[in-house]
N, C-alpha and C positions, 0 to 999 in steps of 0.2 A: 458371784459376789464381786461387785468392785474394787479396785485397787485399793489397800490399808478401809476397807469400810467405809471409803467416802462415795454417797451415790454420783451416778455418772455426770448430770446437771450442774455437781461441783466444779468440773473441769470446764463446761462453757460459758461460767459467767461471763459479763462483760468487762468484768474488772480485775478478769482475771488475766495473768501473762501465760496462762496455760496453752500448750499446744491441744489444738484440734482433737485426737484422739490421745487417750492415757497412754497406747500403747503400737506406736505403731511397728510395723514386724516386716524386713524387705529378706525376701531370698535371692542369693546368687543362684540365677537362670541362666547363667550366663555358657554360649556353647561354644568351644574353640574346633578348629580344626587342626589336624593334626596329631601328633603326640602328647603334646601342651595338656598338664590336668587341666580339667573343667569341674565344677558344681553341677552342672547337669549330667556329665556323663555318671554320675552317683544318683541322680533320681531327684534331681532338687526340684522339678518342675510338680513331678506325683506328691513327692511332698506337701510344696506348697499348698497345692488342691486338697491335701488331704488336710494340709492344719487352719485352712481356710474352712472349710468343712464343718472342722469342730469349733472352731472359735463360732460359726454360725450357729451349731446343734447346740452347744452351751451356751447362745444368745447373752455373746460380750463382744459381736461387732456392732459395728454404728457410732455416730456421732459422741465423743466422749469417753468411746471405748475401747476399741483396739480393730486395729486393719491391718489385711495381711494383704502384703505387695509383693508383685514380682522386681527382681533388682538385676540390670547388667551385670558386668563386672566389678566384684568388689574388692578386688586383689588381694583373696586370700584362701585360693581353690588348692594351692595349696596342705591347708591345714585343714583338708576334709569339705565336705559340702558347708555353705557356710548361711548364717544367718546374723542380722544386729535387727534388736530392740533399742528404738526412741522412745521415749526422751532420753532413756537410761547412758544408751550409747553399749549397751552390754550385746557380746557377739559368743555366739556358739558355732558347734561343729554339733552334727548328728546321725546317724544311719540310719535310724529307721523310723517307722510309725511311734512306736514305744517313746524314744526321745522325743520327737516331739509332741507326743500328748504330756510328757514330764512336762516341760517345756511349756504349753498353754496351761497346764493344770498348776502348777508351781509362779511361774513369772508373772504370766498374762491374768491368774485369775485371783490369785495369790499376793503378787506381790513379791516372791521369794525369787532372787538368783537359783538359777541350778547350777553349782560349783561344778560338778562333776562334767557338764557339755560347755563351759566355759573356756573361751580361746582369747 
């Protein structure tokens, strides 16, 4: 289901100021050497793959819908593996599969923040 029940085509009109996808979704991949935390050294890459995966199996990628990107550094490895959703500008932390299928099945399919993976 599309975002608030608007089908996807709402977001490309021509008259519209909407970005290209409802939703788009970048992970820090990013690998350091060293000591220094990383988002990858916590699996962000498998991730990725795996929430890229499901946004496909649940067929809400594509044109007007949501895309999952790899992202460098986001400087915030920090506060756990990291991710932000555009347009929202909303950023989580995660550990596992579990978060982010929350995560696709709440934000991306939903519409709903997940408070609880929120950073």
């Amino acid at each position: 289901m599309p975002v608030s029940g608007v089908p996807p085509t709402t977001f490309l009109s021509s008259q519209s100021p909407m970005s290209y996808y409802a939703h788009h979704v970048f992970f820090c991949c990013n690998q350091r050497d060293g000591e220094r935390v990383c988002c990858n050294d916590k699996g962000a890459s498998k991730l990725r793959d795996y929430a890229k995966q499901r946004v496909k199996e649940l067929e809400l990628a594509g044109k007007g819908r949501v895309r999952v990107n790899q992202a460098g550094c986001l400087d915030r490895c920090e506060e756990g593996p990291c991710i932000v959703v555009y347009p929202e500008e909303t950023w989580y932390t995660y550990v596992d599969e579990h978060d982010i299928d929350e995560i696709v099945e709440e934000h991306l399919r939903h519409g709903r923040v997940v408070e609880r993976l929120k950073i």
